[in-house]
Backbone as CSV, one residue per row, in Angstrom:
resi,resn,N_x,N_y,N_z,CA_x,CA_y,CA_z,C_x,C_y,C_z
1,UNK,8.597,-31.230,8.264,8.055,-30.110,7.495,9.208,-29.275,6.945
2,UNK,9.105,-28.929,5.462,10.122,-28.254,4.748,10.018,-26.785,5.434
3,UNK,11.407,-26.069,5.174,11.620,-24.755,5.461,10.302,-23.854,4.684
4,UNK,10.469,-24.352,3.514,9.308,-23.425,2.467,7.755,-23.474,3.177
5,UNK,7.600,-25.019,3.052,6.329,-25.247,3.816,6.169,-24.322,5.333
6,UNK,7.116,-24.174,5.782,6.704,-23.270,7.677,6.648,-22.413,7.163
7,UNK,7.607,-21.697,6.807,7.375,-20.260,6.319,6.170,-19.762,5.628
8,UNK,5.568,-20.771,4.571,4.191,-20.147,4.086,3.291,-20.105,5.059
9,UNK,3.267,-21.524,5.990,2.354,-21.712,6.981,2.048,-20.695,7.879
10,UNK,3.349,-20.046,8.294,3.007,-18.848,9.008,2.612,-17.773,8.567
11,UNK,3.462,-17.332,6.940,2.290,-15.992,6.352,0.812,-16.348,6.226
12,UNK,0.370,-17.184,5.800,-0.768,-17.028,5.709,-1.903,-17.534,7.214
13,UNK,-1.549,-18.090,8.396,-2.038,-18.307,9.704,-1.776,-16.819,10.099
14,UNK,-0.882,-15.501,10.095,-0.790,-14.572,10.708,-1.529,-13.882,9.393
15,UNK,-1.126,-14.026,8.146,-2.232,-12.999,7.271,-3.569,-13.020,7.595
16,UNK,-3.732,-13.742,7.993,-5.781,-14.721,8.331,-6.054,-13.763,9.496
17,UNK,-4.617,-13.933,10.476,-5.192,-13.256,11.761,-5.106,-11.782,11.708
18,UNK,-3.885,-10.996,11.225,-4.596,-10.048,11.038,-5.629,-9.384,10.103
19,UNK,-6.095,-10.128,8.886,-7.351,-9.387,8.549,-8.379,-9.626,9.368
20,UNK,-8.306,-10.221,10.510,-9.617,-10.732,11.504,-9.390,-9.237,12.241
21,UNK,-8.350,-8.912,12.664,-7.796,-8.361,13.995,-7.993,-6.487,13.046
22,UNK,-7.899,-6.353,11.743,-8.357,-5.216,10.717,-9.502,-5.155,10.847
23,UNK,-10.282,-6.050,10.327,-11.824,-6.381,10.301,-12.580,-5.574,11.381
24,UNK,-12.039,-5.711,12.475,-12.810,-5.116,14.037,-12.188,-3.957,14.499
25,UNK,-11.248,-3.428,13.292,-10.527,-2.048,14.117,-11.147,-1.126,13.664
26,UNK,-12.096,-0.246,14.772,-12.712,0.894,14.427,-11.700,1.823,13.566
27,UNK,-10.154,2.106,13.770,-9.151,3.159,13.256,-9.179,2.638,11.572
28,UNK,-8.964,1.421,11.510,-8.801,0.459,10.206,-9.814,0.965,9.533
29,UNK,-11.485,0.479,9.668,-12.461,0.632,9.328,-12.535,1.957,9.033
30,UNK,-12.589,2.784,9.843,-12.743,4.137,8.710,-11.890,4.605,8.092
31,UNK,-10.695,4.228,8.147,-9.127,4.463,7.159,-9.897,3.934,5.932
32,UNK,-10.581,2.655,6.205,-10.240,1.849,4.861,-11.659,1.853,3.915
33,UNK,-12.669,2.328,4.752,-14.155,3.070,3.764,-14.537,3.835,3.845
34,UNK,-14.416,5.075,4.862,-14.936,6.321,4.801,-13.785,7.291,3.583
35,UNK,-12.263,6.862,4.424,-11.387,8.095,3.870,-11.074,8.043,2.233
36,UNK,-11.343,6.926,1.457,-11.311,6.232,0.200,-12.326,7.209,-0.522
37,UNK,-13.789,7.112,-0.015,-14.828,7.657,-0.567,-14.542,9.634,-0.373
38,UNK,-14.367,10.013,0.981,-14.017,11.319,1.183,-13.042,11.985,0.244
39,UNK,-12.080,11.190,-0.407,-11.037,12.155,-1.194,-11.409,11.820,-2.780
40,UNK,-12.184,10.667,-3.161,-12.576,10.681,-4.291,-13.531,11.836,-4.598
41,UNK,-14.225,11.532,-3.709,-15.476,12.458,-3.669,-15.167,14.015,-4.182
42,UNK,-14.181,14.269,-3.384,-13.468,15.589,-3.604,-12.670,15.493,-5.217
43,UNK,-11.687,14.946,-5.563,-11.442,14.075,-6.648,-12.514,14.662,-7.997
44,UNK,-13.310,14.069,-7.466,-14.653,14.077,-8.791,-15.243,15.193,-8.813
45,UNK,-15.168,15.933,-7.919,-15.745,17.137,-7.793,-15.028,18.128,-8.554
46,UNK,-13.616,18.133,-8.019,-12.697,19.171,-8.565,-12.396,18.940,-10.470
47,UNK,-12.433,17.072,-11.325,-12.248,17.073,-12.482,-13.731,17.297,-12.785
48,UNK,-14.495,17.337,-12.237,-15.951,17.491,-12.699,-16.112,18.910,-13.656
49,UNK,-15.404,19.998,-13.200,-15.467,21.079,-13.572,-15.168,21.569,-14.821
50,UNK,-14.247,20.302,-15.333,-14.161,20.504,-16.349,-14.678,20.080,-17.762
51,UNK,-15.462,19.396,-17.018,-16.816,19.382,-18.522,-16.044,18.017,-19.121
52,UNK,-14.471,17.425,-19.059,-14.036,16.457,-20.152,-14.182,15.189,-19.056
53,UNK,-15.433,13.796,-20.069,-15.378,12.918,-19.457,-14.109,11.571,-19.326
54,UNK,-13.491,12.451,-20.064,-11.816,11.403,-20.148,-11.109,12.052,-18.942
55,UNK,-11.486,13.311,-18.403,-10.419,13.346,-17.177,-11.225,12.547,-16.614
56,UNK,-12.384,12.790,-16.026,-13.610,12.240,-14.843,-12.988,10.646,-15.010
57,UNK,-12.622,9.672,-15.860,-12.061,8.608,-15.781,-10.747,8.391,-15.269
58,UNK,-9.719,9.566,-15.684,-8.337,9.630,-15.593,-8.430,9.719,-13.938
59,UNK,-9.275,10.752,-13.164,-9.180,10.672,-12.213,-9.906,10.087,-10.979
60,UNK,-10.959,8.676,-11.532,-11.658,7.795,-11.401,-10.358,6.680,-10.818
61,UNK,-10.223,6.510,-12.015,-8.874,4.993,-11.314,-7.680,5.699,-10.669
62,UNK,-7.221,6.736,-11.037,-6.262,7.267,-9.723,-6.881,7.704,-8.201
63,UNK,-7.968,8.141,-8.303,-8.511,7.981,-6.880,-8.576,6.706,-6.306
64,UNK,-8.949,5.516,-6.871,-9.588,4.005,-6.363,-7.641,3.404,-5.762
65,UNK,-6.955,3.991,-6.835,-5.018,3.198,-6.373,-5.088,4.645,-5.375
66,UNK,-5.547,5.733,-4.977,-5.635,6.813,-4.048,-5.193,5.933,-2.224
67,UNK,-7.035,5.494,-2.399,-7.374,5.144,-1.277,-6.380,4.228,-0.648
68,UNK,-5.762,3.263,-1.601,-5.168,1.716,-0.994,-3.712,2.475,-0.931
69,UNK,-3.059,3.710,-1.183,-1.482,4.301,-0.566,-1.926,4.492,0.624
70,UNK,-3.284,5.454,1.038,-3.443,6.296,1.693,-3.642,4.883,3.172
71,UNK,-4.391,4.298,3.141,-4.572,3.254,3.967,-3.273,2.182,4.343
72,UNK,-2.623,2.173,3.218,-1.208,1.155,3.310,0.162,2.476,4.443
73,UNK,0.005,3.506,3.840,0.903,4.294,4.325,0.314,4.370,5.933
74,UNK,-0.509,4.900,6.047,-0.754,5.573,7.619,-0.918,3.871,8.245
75,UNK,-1.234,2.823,7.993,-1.821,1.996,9.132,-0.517,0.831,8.607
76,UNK,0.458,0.405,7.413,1.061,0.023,7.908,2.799,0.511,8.796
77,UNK,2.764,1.538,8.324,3.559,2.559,9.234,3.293,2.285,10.608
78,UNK,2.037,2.112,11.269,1.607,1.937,12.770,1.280,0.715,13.160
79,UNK,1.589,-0.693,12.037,1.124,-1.345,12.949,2.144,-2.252,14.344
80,UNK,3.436,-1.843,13.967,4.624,-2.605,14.928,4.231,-1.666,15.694
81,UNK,4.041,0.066,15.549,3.916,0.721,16.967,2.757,0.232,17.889
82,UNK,1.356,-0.225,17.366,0.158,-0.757,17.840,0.616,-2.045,19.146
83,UNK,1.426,-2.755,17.892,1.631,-4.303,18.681,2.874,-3.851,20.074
84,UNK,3.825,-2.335,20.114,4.680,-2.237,20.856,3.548,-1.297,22.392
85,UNK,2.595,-0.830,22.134,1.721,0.020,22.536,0.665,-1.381,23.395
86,UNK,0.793,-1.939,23.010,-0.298,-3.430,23.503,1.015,-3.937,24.342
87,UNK,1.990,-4.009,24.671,2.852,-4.804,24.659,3.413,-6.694,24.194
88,UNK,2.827,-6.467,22.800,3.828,-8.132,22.553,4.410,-7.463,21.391
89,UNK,4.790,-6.382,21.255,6.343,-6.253,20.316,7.176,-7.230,20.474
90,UNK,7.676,-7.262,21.924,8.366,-8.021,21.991,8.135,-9.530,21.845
91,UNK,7.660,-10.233,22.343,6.761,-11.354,21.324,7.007,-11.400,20.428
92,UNK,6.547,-10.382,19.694,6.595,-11.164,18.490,8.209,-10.919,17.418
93,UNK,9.278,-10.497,18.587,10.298,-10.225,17.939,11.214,-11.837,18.393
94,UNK,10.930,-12.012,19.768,11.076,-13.214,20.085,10.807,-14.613,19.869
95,UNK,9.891,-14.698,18.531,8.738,-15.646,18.439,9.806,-16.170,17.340
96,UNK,10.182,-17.985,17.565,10.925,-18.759,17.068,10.582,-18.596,15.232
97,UNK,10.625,-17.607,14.945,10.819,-17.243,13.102,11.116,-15.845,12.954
98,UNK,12.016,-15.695,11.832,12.297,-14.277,11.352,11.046,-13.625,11.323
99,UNK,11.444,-12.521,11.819,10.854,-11.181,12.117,10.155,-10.808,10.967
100,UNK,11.023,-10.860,10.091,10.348,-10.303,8.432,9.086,-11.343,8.317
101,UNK,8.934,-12.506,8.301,7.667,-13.553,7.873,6.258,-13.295,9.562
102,UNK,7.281,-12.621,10.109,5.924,-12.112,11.246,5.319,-10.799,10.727
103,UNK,6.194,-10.003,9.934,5.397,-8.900,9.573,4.898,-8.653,8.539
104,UNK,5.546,-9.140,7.502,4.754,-9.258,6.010,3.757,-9.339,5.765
105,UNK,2.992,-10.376,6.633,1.671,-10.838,6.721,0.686,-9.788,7.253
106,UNK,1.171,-9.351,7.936,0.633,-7.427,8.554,-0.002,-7.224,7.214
107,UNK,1.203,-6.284,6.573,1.405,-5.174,5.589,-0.004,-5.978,4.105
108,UNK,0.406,-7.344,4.266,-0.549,-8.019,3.582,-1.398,-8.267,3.714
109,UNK,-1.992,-8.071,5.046,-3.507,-8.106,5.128,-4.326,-6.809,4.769
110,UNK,-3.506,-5.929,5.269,-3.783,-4.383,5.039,-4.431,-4.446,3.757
111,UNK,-3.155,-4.365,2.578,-3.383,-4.345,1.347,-4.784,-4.831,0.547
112,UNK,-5.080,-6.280,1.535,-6.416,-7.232,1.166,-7.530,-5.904,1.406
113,UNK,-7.493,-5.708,2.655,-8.647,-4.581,2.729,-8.260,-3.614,1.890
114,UNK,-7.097,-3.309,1.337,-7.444,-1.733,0.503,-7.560,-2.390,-0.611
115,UNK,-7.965,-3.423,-1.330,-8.495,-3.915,-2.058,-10.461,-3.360,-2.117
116,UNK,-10.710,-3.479,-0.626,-12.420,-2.845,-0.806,-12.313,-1.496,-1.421
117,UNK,-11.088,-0.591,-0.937,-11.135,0.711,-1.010,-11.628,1.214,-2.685
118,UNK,-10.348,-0.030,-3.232,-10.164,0.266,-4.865,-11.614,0.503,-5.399
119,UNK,-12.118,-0.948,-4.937,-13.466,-1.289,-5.343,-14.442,-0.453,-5.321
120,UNK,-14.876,-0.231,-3.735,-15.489,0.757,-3.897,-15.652,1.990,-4.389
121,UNK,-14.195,2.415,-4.302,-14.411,4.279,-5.027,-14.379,4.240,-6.484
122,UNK,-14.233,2.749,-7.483,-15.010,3.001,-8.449,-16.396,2.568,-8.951
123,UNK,-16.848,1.825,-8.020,-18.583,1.699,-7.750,-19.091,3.165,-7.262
124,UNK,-18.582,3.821,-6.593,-18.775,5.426,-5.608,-18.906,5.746,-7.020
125,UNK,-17.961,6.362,-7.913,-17.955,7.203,-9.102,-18.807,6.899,-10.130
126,UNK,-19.182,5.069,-10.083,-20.165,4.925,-11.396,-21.427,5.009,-11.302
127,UNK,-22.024,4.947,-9.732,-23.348,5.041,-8.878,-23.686,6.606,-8.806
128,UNK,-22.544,7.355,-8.325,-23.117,8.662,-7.753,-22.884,9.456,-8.675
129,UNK,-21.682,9.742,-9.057,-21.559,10.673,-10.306,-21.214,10.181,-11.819
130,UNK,-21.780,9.040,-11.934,-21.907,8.642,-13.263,-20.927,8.357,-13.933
131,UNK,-19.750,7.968,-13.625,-18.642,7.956,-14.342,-18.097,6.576,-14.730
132,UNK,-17.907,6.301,-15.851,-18.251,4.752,-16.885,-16.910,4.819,-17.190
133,UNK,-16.079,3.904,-16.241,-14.388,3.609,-16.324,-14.653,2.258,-17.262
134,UNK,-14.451,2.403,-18.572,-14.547,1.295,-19.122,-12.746,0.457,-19.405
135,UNK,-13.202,-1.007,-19.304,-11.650,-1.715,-18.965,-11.653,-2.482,-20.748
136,UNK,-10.628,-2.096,-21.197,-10.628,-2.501,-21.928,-9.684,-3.893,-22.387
137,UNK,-8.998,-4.541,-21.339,-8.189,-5.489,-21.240,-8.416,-5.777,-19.455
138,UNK,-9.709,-6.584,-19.287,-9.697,-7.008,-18.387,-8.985,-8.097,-16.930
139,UNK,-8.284,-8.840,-18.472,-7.179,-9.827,-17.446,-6.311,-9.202,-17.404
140,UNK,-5.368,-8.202,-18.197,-4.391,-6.961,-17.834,-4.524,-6.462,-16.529
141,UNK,-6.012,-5.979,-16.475,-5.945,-4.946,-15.771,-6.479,-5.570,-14.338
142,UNK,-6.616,-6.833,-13.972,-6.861,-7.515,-12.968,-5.709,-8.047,-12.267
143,UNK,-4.729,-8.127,-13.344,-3.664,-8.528,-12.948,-2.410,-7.343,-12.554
144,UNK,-2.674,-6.341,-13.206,-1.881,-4.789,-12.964,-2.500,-4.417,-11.326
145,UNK,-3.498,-4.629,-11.442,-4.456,-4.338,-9.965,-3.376,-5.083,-8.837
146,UNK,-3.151,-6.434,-9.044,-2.785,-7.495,-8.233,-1.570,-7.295,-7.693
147,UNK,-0.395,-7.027,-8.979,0.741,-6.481,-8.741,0.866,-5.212,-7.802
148,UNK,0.186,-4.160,-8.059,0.022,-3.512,-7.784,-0.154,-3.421,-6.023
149,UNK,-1.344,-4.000,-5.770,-1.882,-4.011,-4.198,-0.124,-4.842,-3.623
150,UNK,0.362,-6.009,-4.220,1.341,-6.513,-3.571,3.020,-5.998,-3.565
151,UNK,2.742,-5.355,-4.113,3.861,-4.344,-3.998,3.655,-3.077,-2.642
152,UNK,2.114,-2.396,-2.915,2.320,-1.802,-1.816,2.343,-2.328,-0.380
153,UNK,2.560,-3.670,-0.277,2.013,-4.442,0.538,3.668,-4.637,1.477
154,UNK,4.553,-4.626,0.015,5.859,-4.524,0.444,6.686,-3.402,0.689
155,UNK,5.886,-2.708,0.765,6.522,-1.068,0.557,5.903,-0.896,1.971
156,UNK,4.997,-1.049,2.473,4.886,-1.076,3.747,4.998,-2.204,4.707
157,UNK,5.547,-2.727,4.426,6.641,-3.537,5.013,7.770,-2.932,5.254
158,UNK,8.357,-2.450,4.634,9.517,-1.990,4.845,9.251,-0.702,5.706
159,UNK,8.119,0.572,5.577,7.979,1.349,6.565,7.674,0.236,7.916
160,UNK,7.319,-0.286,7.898,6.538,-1.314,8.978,7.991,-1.425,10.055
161,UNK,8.812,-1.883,9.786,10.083,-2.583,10.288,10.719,-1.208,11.030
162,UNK,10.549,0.147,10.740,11.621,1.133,11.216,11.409,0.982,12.473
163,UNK,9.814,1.033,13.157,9.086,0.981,13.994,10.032,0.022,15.144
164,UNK,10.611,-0.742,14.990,11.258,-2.187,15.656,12.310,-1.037,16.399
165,UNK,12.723,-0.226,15.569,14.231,0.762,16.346,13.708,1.889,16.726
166,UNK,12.796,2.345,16.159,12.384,4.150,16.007,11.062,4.283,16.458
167,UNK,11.263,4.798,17.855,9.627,4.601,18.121,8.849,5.372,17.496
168,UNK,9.292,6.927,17.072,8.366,7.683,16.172,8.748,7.476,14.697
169,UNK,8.905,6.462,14.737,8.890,5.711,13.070,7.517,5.726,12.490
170,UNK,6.102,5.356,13.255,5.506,5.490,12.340,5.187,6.579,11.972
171,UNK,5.698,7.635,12.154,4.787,9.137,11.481,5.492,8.945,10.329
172,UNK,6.613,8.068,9.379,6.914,8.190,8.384,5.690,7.836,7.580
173,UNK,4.813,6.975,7.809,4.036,6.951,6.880,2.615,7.654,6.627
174,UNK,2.502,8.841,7.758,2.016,9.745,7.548,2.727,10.707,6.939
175,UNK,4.005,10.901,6.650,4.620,12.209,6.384,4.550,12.286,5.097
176,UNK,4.362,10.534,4.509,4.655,9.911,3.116,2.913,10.258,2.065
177,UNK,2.048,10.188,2.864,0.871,10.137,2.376,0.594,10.885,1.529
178,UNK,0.474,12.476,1.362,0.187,13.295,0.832,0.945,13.221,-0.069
179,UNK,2.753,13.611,-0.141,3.378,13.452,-1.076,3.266,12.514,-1.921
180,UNK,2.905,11.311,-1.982,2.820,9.994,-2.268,1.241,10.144,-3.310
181,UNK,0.451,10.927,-2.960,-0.305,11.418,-4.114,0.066,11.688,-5.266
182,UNK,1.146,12.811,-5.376,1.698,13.673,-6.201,2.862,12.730,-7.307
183,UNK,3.195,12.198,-6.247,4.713,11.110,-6.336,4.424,9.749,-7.719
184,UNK,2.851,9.753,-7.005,2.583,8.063,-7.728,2.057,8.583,-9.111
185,UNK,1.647,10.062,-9.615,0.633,10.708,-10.290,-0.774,10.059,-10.416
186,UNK,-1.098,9.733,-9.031,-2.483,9.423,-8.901,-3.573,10.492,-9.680
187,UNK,-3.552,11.943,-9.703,-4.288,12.509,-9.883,-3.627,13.657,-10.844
188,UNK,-2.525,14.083,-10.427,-1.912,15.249,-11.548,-0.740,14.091,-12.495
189,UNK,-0.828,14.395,-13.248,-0.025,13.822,-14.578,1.845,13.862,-13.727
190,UNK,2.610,12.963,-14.328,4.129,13.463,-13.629,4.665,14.224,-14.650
191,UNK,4.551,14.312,-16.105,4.948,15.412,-16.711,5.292,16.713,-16.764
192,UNK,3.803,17.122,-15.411,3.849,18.289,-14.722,5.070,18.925,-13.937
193,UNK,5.765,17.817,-13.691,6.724,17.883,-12.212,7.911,18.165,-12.925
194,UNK,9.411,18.684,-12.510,10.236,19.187,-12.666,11.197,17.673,-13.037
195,UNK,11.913,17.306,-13.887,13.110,16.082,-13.816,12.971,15.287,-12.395
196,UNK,13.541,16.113,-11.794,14.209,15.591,-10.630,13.113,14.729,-9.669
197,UNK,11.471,15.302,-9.685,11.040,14.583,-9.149,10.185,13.551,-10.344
198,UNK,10.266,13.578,-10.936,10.085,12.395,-11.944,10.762,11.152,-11.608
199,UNK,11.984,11.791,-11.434,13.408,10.561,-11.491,12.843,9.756,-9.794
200,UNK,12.135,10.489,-9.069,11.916,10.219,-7.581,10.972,9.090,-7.737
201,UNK,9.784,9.744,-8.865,8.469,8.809,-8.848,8.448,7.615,-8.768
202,UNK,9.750,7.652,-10.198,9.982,5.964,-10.364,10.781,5.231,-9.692
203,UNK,10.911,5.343,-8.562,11.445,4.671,-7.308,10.261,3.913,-6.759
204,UNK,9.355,4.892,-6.866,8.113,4.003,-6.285,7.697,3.567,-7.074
205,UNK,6.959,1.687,-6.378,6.218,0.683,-7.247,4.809,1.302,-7.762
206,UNK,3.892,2.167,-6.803,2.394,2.228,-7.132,2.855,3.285,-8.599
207,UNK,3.903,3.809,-8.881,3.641,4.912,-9.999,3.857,4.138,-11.074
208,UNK,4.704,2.853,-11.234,4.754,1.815,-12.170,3.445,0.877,-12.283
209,UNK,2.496,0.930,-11.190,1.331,0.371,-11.299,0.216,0.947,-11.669
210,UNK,0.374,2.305,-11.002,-0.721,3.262,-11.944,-0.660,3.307,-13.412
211,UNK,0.585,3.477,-13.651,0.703,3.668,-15.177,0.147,2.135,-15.719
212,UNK,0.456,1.206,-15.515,-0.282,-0.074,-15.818,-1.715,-0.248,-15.668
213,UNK,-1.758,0.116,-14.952,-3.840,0.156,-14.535,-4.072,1.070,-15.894
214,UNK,-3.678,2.322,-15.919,-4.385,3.016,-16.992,-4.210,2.532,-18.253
215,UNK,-3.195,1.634,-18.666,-2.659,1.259,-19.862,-3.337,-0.071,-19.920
216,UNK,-3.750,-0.620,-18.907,-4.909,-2.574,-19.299,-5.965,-1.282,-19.548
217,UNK,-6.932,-0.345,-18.667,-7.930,0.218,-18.815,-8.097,0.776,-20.186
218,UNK,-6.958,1.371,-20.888,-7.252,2.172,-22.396,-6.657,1.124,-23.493
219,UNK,-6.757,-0.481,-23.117,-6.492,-1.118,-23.906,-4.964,-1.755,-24.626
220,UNK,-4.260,-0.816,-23.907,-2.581,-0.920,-24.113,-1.912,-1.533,-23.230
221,UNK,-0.396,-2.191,-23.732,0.384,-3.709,-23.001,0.842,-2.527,-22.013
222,UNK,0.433,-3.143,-20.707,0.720,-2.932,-19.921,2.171,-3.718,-18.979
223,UNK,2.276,-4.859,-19.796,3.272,-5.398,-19.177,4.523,-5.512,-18.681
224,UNK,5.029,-4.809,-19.406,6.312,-3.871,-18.958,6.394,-3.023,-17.692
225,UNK,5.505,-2.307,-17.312,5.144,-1.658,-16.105,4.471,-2.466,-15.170
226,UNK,4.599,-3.249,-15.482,3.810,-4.369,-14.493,5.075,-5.159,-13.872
227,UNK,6.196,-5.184,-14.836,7.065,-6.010,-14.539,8.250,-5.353,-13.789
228,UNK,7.923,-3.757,-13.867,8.896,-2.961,-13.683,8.449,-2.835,-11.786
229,UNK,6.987,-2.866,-12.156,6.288,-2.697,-10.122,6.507,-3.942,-9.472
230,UNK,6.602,-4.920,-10.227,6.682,-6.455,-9.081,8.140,-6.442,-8.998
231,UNK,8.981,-6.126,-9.871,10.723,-5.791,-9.423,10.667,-5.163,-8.593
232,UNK,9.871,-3.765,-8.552,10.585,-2.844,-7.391,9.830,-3.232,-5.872
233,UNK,8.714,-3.915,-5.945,7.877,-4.387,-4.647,8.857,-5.486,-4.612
234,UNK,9.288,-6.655,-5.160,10.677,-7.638,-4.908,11.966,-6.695,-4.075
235,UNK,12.592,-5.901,-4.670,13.198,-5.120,-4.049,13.126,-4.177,-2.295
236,UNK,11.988,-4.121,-2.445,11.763,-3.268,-0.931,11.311,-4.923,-0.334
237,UNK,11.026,-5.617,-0.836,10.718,-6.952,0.115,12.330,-7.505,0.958
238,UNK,13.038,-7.289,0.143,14.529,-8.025,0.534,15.079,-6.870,1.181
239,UNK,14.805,-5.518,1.295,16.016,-4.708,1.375,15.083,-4.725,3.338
240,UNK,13.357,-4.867,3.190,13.309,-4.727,4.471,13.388,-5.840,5.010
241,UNK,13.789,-6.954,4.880,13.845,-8.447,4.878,15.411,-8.020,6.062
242,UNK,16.190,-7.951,4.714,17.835,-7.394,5.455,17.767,-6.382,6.742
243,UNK,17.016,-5.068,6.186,17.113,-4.141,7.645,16.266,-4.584,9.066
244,UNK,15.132,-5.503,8.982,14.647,-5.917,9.950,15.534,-6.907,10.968
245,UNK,16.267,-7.595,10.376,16.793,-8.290,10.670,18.019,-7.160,12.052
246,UNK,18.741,-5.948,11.357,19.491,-5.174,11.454,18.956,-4.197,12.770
247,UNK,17.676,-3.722,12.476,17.105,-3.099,13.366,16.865,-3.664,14.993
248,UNK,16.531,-4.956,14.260,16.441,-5.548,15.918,17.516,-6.016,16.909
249,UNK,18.658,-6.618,15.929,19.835,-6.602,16.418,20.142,-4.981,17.292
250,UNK,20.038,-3.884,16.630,20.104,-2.183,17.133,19.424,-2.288,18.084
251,UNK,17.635,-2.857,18.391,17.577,-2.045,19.443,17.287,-3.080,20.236
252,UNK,17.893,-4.306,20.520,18.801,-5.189,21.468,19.343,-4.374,22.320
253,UNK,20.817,-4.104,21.624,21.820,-3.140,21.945,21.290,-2.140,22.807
254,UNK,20.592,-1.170,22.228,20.091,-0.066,23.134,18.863,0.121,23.588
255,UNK,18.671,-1.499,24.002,17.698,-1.755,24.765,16.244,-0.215,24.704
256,UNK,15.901,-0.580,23.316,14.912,-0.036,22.897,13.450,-0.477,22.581
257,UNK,13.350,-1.511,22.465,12.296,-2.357,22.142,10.992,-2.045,23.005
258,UNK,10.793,-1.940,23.864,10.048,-2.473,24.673,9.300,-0.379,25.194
259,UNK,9.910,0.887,24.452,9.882,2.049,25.017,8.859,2.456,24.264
260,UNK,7.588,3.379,24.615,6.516,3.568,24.575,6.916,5.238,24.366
């Protein structure tokens, strides 16, 4: 069996298992359909006020890419602490394949479920408060979607890995959540924001994907920003690829692994 061949074999046998092992997590489960619907909800309420049905859209598809940060940040941030809290961290740091192809598959199953999130909170907006997100470049914008979910998929990956050295590593991806609203311009425009955090936004992949979602949705090439989010989700794939590798070597050393 080729190197390529094991390596897929195992992302997708551990992707399988954890969306089984998501599937049945009461914490997962309401991360990933109650809290989606709760902030849209709010969302629609607050552009509601303003009488224009082009915001009620604008802030239709930034709520639906809302839900899948908000779920990618807090649960894949926690899931190496989960598996160190159960005890087979170690396991699975020990387990005859790089560390990085044991966790990827995590961060990627996640993503699969915040795939319902998307879904649903724009079925939520077109059912309850009436709001008609029309797509006007459907394979664009299926495919901006795609990029999109797999990038954040790698972006928490890389929070995923601190967890291996830092036991209160995962509150980074709670600390990240809220800001990460503002950051991606899920809901307020980035124009609003001062240079400096502009220059921040576009560090992150979901703000190169938002802007793509809205640009297949109003009919415009989105492809450029599409190409700009699967670079930068490529990028956090290798850089946590490298530090995982780094981290565990660290907490070898200071015999950290295994501390609760």
């Amino acid at each position: 069996m080729s190197g390529v061949h094991r390596a897929a074999r195992v992302l997708v046998t551990l992707w399988w298992l954890q969306l089984k092992i998501v599937a049945v997590s009461a914490f997962d489960g309401v991360l990933g359909v109650i809290y989606p619907l709760f902030f849209a909800t709010t969302a629609f309420l607050m552009f509601g006020q303003s009488g224009n049905p082009q915001a009620l859209v604008y802030a239709g598809l930034g709520a639906a890419v809302m839900g899948t940060w908000s779920a990618m940040a807090t649960s894949a941030s926690g899931a190496l602490q989960s598996q160190r809290w159960q005890g087979t961290l170690e396991l699975l740091v020990c387990a005859p394949t790089r560390l990085a192809l044991a966790v990827l598959p995590v961060t990627a199953a996640l993503a699969t479920v915040a795939l319902y999130s998307l879904v649903a909170t724009l079925l939520w907006g077109r059912f309850v408060f009436g709001i008609d997100v029309a797509i006007a470049s459907p394979v664009a914008f299926v495919v901006a979607l795609a990029v999109t979910l797999a990038s954040l998929a790698t972006f928490g990956f890389l929070l995923s890995v601190t967890v291996v050295r830092y036991r209160t590593g995962w509150a980074l991806g709670n600390l990240l959540e809220y800001p990460g609203w503002l950051l991606c311009g899920f809901l307020v425009p980035l124009d609003l924001f001062p240079t400096w955090v502009q220059w921040l936004a576009q560090a992150l992949p979901p703000t190169w994907g938002m802007a793509a979602i809205r640009s297949a949705a109003a009919g415009q090439a989105p492809w450029g920003e599409i190409a700009v989010c699967a670079g930068l989700g490529l990028g956090y794939a290798v850089l946590a690829t490298v530090l995982s590798e780094r981290l565990v070597d660290s907490a070898r050393r200071h015999a950290t692994l295994a501390l609760t």
